[in-house]
Structures are given as C-alpha cells and as structure tokens.
Backbone and ligand atoms as CSV (ligand in chain L), in Angstrom:
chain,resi,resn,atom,element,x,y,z
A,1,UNK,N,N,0.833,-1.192,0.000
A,1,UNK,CA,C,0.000,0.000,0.000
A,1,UNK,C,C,0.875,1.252,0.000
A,2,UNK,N,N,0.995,2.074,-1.085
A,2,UNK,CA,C,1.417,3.709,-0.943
A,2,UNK,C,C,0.056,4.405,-0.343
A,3,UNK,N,N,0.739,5.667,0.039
A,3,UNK,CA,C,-0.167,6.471,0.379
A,3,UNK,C,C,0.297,7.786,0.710
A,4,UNK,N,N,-0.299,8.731,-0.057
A,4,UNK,CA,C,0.509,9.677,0.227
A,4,UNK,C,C,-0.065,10.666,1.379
A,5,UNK,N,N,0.490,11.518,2.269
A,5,UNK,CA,C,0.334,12.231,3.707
A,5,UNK,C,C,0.765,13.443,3.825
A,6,UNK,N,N,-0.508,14.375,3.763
A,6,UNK,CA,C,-0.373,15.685,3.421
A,6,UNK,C,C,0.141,16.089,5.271
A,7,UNK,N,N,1.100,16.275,5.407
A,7,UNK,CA,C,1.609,17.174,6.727
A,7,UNK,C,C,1.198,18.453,7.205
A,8,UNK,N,N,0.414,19.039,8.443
A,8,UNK,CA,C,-0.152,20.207,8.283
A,8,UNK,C,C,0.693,21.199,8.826
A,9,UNK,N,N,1.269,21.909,8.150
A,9,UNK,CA,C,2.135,23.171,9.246
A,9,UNK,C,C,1.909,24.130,9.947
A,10,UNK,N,N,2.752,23.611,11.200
A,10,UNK,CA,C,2.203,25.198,12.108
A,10,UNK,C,C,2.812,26.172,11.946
A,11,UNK,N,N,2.541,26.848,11.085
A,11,UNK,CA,C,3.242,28.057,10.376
A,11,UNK,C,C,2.312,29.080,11.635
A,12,UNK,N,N,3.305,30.224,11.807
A,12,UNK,CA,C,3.103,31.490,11.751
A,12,UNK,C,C,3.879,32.228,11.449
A,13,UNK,N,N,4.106,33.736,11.590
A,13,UNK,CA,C,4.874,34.991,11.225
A,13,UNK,C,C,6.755,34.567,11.558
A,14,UNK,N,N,7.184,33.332,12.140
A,14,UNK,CA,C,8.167,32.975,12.222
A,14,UNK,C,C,8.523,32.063,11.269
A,15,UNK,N,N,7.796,31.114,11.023
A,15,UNK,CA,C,7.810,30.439,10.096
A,15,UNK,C,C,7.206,29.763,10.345
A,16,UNK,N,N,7.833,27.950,9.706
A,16,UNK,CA,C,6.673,26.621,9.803
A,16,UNK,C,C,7.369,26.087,10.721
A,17,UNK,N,N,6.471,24.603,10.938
A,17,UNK,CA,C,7.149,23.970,11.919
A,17,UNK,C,C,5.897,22.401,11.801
A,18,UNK,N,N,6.724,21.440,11.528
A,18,UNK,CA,C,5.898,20.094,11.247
A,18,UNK,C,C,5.800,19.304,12.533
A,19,UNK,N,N,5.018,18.951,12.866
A,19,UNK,CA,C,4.987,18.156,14.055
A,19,UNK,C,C,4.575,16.366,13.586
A,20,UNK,N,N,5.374,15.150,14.131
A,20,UNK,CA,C,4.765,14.086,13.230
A,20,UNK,C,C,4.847,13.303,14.521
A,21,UNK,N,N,3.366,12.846,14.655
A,21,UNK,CA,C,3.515,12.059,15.859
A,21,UNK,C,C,3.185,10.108,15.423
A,22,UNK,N,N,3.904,9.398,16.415
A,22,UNK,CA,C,3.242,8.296,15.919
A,22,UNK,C,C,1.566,7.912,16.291
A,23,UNK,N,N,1.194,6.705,15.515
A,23,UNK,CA,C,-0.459,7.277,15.447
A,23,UNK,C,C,-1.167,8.190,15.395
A,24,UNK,N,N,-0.633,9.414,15.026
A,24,UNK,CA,C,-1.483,10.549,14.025
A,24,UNK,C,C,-0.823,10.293,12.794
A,25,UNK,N,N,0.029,10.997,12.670
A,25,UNK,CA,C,0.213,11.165,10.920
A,25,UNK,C,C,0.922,9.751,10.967
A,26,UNK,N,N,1.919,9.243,11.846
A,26,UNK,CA,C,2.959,7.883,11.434
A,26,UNK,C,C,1.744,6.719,11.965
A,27,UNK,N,N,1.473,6.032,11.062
A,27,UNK,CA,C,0.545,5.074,11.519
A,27,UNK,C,C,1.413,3.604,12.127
A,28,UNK,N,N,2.871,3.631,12.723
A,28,UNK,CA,C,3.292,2.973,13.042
A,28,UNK,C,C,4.028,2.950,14.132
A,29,UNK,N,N,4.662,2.540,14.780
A,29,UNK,CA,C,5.746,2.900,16.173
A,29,UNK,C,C,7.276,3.004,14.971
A,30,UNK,N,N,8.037,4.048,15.452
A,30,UNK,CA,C,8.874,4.301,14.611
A,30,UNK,C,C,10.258,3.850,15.454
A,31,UNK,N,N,10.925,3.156,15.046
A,31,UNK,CA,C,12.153,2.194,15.944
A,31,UNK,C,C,13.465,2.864,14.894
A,32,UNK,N,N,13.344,3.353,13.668
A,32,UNK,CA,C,14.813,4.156,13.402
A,32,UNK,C,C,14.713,5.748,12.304
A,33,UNK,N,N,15.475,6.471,12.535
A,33,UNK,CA,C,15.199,7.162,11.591
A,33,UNK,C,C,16.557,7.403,10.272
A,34,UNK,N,N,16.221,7.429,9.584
A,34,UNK,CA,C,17.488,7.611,8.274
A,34,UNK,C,C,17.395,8.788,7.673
A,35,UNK,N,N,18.275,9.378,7.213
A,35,UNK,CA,C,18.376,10.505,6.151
A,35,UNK,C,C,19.307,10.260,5.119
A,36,UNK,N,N,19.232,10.758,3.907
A,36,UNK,CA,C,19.926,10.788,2.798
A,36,UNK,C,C,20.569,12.261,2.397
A,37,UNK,N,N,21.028,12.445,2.697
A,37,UNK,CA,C,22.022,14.105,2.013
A,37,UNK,C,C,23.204,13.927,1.286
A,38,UNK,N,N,23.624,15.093,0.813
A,38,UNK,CA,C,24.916,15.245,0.159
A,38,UNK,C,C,25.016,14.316,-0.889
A,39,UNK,N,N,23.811,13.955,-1.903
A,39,UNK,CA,C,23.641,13.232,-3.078
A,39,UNK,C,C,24.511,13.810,-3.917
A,40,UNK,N,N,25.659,13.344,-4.829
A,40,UNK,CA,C,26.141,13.293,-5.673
A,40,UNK,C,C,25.314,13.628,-7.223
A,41,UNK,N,N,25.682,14.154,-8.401
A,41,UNK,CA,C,25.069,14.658,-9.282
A,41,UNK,C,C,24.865,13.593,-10.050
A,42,UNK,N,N,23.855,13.122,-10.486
A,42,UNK,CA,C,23.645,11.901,-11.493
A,42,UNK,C,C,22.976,10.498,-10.490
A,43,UNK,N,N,23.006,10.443,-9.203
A,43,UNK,CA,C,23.376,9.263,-8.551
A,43,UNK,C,C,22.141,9.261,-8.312
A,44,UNK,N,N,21.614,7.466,-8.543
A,44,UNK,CA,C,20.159,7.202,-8.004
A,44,UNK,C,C,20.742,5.933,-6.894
A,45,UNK,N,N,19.662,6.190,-6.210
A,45,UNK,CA,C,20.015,4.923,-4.660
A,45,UNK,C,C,18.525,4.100,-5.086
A,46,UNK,N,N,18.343,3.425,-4.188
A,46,UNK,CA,C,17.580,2.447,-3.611
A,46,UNK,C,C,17.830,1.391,-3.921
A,47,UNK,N,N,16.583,0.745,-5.168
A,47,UNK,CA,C,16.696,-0.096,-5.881
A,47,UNK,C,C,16.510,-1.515,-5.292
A,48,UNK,N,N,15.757,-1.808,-4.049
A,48,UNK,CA,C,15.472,-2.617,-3.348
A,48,UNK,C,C,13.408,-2.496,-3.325
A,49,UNK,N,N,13.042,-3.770,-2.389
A,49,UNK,CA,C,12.418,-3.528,-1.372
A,49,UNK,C,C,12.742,-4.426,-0.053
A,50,UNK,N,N,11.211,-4.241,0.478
A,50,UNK,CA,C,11.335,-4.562,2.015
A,50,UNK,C,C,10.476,-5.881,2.090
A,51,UNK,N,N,10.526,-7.181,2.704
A,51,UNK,CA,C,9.421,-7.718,3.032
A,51,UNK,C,C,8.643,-7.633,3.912
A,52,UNK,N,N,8.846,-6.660,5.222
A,52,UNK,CA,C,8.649,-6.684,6.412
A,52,UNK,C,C,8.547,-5.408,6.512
A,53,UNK,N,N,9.147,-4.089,6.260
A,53,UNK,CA,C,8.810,-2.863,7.069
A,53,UNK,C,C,8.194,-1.869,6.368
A,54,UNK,N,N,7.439,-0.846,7.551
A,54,UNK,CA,C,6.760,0.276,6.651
A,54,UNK,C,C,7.842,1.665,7.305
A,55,UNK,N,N,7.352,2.251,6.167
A,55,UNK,CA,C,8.696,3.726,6.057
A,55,UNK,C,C,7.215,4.524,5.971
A,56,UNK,N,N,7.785,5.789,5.975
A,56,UNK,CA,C,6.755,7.476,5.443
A,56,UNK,C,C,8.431,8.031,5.517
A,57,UNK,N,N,8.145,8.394,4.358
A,57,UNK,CA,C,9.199,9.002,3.032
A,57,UNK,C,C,8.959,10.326,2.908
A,58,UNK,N,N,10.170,11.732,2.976
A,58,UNK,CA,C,9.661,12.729,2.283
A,58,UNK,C,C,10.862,13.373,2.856
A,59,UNK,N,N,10.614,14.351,1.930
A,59,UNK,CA,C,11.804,15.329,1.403
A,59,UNK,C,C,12.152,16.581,2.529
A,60,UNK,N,N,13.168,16.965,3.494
A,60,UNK,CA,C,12.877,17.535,4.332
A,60,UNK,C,C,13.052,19.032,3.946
A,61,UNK,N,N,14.243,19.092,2.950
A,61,UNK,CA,C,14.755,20.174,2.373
A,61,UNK,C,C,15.111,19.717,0.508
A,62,UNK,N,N,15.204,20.280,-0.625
A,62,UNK,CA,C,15.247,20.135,-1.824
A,62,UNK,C,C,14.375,18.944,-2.094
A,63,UNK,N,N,14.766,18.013,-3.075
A,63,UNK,CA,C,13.840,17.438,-3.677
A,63,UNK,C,C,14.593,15.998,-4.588
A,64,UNK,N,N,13.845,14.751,-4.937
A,64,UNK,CA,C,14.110,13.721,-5.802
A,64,UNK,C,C,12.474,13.052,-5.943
A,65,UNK,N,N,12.780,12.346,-7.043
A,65,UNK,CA,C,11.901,11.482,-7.784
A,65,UNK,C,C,11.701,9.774,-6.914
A,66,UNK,N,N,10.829,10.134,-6.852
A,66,UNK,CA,C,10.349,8.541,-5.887
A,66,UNK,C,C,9.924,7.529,-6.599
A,67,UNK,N,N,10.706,6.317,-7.630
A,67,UNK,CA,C,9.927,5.474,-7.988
A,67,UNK,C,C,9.374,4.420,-7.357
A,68,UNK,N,N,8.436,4.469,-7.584
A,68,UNK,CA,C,7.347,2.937,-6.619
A,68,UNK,C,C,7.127,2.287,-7.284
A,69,UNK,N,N,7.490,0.870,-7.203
A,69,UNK,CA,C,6.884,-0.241,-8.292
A,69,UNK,C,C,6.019,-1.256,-7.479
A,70,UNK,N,N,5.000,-1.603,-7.676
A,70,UNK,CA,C,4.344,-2.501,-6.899
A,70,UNK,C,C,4.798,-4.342,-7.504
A,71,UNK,N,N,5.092,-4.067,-8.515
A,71,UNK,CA,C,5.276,-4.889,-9.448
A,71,UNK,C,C,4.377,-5.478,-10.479
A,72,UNK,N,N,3.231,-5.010,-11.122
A,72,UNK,CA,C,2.478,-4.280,-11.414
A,72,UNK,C,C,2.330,-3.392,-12.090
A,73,UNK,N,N,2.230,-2.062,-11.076
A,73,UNK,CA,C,2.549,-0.519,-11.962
A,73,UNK,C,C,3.460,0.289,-10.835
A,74,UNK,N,N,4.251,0.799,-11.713
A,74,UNK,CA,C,5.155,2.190,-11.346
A,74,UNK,C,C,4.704,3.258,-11.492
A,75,UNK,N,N,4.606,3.921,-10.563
A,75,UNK,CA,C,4.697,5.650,-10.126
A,75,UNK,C,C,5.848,6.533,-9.858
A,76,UNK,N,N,6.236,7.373,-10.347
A,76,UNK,CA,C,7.244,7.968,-9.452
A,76,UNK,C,C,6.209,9.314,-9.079
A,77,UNK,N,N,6.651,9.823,-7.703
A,77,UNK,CA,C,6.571,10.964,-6.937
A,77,UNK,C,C,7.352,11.898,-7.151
A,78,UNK,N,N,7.329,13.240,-7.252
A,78,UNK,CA,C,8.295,14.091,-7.228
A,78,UNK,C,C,8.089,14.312,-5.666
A,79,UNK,N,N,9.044,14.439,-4.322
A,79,UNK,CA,C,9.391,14.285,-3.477
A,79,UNK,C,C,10.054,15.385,-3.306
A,80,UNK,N,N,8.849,17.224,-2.972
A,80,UNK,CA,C,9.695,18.509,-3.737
A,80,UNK,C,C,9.197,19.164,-2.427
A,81,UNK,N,N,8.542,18.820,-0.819
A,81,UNK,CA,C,8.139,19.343,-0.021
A,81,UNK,C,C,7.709,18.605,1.119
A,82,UNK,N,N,8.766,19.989,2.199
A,82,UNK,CA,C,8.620,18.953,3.449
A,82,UNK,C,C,6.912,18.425,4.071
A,83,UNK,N,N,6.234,19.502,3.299
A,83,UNK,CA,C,4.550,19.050,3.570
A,83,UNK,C,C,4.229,17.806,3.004
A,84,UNK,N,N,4.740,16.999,1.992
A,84,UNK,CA,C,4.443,15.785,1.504
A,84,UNK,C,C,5.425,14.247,1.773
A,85,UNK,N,N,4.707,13.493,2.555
A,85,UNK,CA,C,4.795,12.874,2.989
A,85,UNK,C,C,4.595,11.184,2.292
A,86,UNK,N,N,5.111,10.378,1.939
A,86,UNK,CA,C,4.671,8.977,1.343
A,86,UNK,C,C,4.587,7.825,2.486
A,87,UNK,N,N,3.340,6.997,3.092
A,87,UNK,CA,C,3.850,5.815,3.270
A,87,UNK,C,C,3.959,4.822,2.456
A,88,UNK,N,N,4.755,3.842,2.655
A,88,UNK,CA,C,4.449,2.786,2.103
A,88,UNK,C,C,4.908,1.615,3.012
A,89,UNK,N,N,3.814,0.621,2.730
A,89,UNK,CA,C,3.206,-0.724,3.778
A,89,UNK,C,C,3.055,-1.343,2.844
A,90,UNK,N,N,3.912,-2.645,2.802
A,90,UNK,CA,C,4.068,-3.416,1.587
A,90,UNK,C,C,5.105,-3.934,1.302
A,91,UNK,N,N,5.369,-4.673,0.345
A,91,UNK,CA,C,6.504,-5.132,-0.556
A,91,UNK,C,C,6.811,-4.400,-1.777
A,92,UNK,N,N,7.556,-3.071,-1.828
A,92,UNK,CA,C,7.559,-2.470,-3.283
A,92,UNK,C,C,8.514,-2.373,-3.672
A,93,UNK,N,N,8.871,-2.487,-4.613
A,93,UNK,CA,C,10.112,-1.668,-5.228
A,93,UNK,C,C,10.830,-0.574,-5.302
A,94,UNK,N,N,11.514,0.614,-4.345
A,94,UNK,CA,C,11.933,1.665,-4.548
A,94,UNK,C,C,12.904,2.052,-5.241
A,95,UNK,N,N,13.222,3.187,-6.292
A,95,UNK,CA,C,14.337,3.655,-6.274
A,95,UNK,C,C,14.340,5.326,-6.336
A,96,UNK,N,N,15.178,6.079,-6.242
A,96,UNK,CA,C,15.391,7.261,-6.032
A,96,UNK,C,C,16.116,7.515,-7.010
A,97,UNK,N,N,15.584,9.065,-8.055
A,97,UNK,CA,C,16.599,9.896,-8.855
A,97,UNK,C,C,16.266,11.444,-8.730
A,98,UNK,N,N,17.279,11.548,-9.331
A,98,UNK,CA,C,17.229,13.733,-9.832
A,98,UNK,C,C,17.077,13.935,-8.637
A,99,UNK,N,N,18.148,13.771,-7.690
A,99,UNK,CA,C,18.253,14.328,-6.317
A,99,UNK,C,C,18.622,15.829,-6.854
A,100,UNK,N,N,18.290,16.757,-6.245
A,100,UNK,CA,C,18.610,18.350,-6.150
A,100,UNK,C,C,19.934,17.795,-4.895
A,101,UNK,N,N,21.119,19.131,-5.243
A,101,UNK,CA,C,22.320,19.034,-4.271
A,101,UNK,C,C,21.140,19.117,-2.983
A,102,UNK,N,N,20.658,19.586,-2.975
A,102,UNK,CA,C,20.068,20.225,-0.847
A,102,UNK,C,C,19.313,19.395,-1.027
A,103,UNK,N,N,19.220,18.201,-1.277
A,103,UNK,CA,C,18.014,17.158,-0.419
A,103,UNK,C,C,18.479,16.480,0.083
A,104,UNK,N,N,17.355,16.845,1.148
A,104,UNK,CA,C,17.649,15.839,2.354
A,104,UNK,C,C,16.674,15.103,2.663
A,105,UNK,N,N,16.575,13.584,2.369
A,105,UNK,CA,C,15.403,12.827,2.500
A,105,UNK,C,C,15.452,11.860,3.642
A,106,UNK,N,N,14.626,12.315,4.330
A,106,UNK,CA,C,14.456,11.693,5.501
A,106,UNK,C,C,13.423,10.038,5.692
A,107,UNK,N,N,13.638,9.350,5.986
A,107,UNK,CA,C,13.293,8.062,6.059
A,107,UNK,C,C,12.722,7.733,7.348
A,108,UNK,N,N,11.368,7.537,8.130
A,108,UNK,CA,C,10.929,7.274,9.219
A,108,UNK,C,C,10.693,5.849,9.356
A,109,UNK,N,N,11.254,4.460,9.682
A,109,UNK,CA,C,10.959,3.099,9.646
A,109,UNK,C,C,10.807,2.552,10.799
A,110,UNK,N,N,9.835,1.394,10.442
A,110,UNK,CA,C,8.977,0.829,11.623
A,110,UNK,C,C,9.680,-0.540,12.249
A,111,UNK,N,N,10.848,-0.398,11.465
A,111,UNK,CA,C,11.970,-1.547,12.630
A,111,UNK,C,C,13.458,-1.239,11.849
A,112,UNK,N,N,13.770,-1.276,13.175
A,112,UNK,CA,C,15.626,-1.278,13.081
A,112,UNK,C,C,16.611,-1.653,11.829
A,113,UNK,N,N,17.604,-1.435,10.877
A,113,UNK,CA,C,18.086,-1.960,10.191
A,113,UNK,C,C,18.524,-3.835,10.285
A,114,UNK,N,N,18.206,-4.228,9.363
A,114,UNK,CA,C,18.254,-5.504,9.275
A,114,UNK,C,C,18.444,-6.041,7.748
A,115,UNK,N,N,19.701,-6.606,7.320
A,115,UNK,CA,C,19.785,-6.700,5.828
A,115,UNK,C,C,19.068,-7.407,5.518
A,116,UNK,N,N,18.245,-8.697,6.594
A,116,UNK,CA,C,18.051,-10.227,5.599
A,116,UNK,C,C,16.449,-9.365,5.486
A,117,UNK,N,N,16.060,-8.438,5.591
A,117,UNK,CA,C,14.648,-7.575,5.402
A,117,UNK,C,C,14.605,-7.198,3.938
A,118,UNK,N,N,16.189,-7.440,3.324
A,118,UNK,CA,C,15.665,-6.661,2.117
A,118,UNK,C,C,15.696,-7.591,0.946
A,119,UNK,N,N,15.303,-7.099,-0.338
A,119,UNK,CA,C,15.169,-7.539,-1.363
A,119,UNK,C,C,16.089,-6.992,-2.608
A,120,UNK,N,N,17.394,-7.132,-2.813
A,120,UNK,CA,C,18.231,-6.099,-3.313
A,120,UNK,C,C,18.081,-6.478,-4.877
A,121,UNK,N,N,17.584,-8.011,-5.162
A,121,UNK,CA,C,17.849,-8.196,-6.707
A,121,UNK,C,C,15.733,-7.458,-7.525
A,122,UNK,N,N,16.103,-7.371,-8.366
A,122,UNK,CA,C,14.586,-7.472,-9.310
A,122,UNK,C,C,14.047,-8.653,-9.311
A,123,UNK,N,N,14.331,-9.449,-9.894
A,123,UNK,CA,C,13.706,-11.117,-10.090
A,123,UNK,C,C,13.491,-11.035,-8.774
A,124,UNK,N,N,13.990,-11.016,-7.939
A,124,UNK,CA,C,14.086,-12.109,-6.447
A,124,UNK,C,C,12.605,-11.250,-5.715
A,125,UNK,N,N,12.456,-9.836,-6.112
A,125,UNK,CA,C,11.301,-9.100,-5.725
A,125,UNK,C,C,9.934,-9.859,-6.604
A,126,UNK,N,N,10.145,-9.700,-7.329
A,126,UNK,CA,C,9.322,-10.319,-8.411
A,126,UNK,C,C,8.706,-11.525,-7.744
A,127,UNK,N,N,9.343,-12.487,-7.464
A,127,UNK,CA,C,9.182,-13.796,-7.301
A,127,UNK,C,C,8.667,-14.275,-5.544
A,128,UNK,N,N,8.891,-13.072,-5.357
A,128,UNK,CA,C,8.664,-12.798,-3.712
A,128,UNK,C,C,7.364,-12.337,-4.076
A,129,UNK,N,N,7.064,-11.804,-4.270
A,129,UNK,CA,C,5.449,-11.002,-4.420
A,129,UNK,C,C,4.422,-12.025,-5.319
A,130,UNK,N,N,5.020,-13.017,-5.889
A,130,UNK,CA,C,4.343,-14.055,-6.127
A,130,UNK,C,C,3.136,-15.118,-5.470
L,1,TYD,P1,P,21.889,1.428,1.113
L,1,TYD,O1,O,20.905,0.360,1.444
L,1,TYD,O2,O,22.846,1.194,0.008
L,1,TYD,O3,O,21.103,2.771,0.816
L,1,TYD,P2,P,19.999,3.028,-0.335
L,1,TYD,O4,O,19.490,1.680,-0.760
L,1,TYD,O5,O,18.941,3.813,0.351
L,1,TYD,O6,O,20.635,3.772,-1.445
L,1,TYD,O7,O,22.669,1.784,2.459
L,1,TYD,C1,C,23.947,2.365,2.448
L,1,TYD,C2,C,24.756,1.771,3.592
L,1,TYD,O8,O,24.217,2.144,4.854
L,1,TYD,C3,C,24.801,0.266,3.559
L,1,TYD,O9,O,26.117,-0.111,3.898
L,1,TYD,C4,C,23.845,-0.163,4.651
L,1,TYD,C5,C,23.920,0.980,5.632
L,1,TYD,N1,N,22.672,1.232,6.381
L,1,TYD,C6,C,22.667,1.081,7.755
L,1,TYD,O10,O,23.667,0.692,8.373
L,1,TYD,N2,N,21.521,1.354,8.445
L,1,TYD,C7,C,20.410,1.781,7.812
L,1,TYD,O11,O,19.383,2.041,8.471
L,1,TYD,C8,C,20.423,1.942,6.372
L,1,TYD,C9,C,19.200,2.397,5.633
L,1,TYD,C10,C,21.582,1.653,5.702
C-alpha cells in the first residue's frame, strides 16, 4: 500500500514547523530514523524492497523522484516538499533519482536496520510477491 500524507504546518509569522507524531500522521511505532544528504550529481540509490517494514518518506529540504513499483505498476513521486509525505506498507520496489544538491530525504521506519529484510535483486522481488 502507498499512500501519500499531506503534513499540516504550524506556520506562523516565524515560520513553519511540522509536528509528526506516531499514530497521528505515522501510523506505526517508529524504531529508526534515516536521512539521505549530500547526493552526488547523477546518482540514483535504492533499488530494493522490504518484506517486512513500513517507512513514510519525504523530502525535508530540496527534492528527488520517488519510484514505486508494486510490481504491477510504477509511479514515481516528485518528493519537492517537506509538507508531503509517502507511506508505504508493503513489498515495493523503490528507487530514487534527480536528487537536487540540498536534499535531504528523511526516512521514518517501523523496525531497526536488518539486511536479511531486504530484497536487493529485481527477479528475487518479483518472485517474492508471487
Ligand atoms: P543502502 O541500502 O545502500 O542505501 P539506499 O538503498 O537507500 O541507497 O545503504 C547504504 C549503507 O548504509 C549500507 O552499507 C547499509 C547501511 N545502512 C545502515 O547501516 N543502516 C540503515 O538504516 C540503512 C538504511 C543503511
């Protein structure tokens, strides 16, 4: 399941300010957080999925392209505001491009790093979602 999660800001005359709690906007208990910065020009990451965990994805500062593959159909997101938010709960396919230098993409996940969680080949996703 994607889903995308409009963030509401408490903006006033100072500025904004996002507040993300679990069970309001994070519909999960959140056990790590990740960020991505200082992307290199040309460079796409991911290219995995997960069998086991849910993330909410989004851009804290600049911006990249979110592809989602369900395996199925692909979407990509443009991922251009800290107000927009993605979960995804599921087995999907991610990868990330056209990072802007200033993005910083922040990663909220619902369990700890663990490699044997992931799915790094295509086929092997494929055949998993079978
Ligand atoms: P990698 O999975 O290659 O990042 P991405 O797929 O998002 O482009 O992760 C880069 C390195 O960081 C790799 O050696 C694994 C390590 N890592 C952790 O130790 N903990 C984590 O939570 C994550 C996401 C990665």
């Amino acid at each position: 399941m994607i889903k995308q999660i409009e963030f509401k800001p408490r903006g006033d005359e100072r500025g904004s300010l996002i507040a993300l709690e679990v069970n309001q906007e994070i519909p999960f208990s959140i056990q790590r957080i990740y960020y991505i910065y200082g992307t290199k020009p040309d460079v796409s990451r991911g290219f995995h999925a997960h069998k086991n965990l849910q993330q909410v994805i989004f851009a804290a500062s600049g911006a990249c392209d979110l592809l989602l593959d369900d395996g199925v159909t692909k979407q990509t997101i443009r991922l251009d505001s800290p107000e927009k938010g993605i979960l995804i709960n599921g087995v999907v396919w991610r990868e990330m491009h056209n990072f802007t230098p200033d993005c910083v993409l922040m990663v909220l996940a619902s369990d700890v790093y663990d490699e044997s969680d992931y799915l790094r080949d295509y086929d092997e996703f494929l055949n998993w979602i079978k």
